[in-house]
Each structure stands twice: as structure tokens, then as C-alpha cells.
C-alpha positions in Angstrom: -34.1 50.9 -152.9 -34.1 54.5 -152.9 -31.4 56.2 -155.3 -28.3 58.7 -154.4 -30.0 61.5 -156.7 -33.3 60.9 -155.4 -32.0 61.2 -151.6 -29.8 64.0 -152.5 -32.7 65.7 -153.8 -34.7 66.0 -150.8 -31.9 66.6 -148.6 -31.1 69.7 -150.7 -34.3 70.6 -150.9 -35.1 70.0 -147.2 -38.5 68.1 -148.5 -40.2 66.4 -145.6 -40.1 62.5 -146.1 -42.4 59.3 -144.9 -40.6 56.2 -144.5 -43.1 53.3 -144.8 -41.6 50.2 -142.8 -45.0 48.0 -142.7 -48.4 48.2 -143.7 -49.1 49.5 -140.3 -49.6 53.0 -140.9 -48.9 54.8 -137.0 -44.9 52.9 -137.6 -44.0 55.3 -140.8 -40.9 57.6 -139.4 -41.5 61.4 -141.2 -38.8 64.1 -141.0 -35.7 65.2 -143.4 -33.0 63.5 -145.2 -29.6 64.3 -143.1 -27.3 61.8 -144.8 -26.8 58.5 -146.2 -24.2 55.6 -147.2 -25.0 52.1 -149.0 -26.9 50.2 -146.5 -28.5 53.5 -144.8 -30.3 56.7 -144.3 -30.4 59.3 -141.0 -33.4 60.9 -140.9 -34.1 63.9 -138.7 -37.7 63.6 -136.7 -39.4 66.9 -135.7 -38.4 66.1 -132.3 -34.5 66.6 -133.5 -34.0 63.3 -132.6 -32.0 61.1 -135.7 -32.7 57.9 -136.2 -30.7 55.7 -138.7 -32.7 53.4 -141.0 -32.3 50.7 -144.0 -32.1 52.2 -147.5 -34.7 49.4 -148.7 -37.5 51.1 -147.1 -40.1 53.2 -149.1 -39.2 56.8 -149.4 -41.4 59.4 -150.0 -42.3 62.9 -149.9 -45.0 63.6 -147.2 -47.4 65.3 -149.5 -47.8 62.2 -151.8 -50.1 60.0 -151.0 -48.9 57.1 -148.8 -48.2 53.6 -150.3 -48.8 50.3 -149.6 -45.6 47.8 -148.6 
């Protein structure tokens, strides 16, 4: 699970994030941190559409390379 600092970080810094749901690459969700509580992040799509998902998801800055679930 990703961590308040860690979240707070790329919201602040407006870093563009992959979510990684599945192994199936085309299903990762990328745009920016918009806020967060215990069981859940908003993520803002380049579309400007939000979508709400689980905190238990993998994280990560668009620039790193992706990882495997």
C-alpha cells in the first residue's frame, strides 16, 4: 500500500503516476494524484475525468519503468 508521504509527494509535485491494477499492461490508469483517504486514491486522467481507486494498487511515477503485479 502506497504511503501518505509518498502520495502527498506527487500530488504536491504534480508528478504524473501509473497505477498498475493487473499484469495486463493497456488496464494501468496514468494521470495526477488529486486526493486520498484510507481505503482510496482520485486520480485525475488527461481527459479530466477522476476516477476513484484502491490504495493497494501499485503506484508509480510514469517515468520509472513499469512493474510487474
Amino acid at each position: 500500500m502506497i504511503t501518505e508521504e509518498q502520495l502527498d509527494r506527487y500530488r504536491i509535485e504534480g508528478t504524473p503516476v501509473r497505477v498498475v491494477r493487473d499484469n495486463i499492461e493497456i488496464n494501468d490508469v496514468l494521470g495526477i494524484v488529486v486526493a486520498w483517504d484510507a481505503e482510496s486514491v482520485v486520480i485525475r486522467k488527461r481527459n479530466r475525468k477522476v476516477v476513484k481507486l484502491s490504495r493497494s494498487y501499485v503506484y508509480e511515477p510514469v517515468t520509472a519503468p513499469r512493474s510487474e503485479v
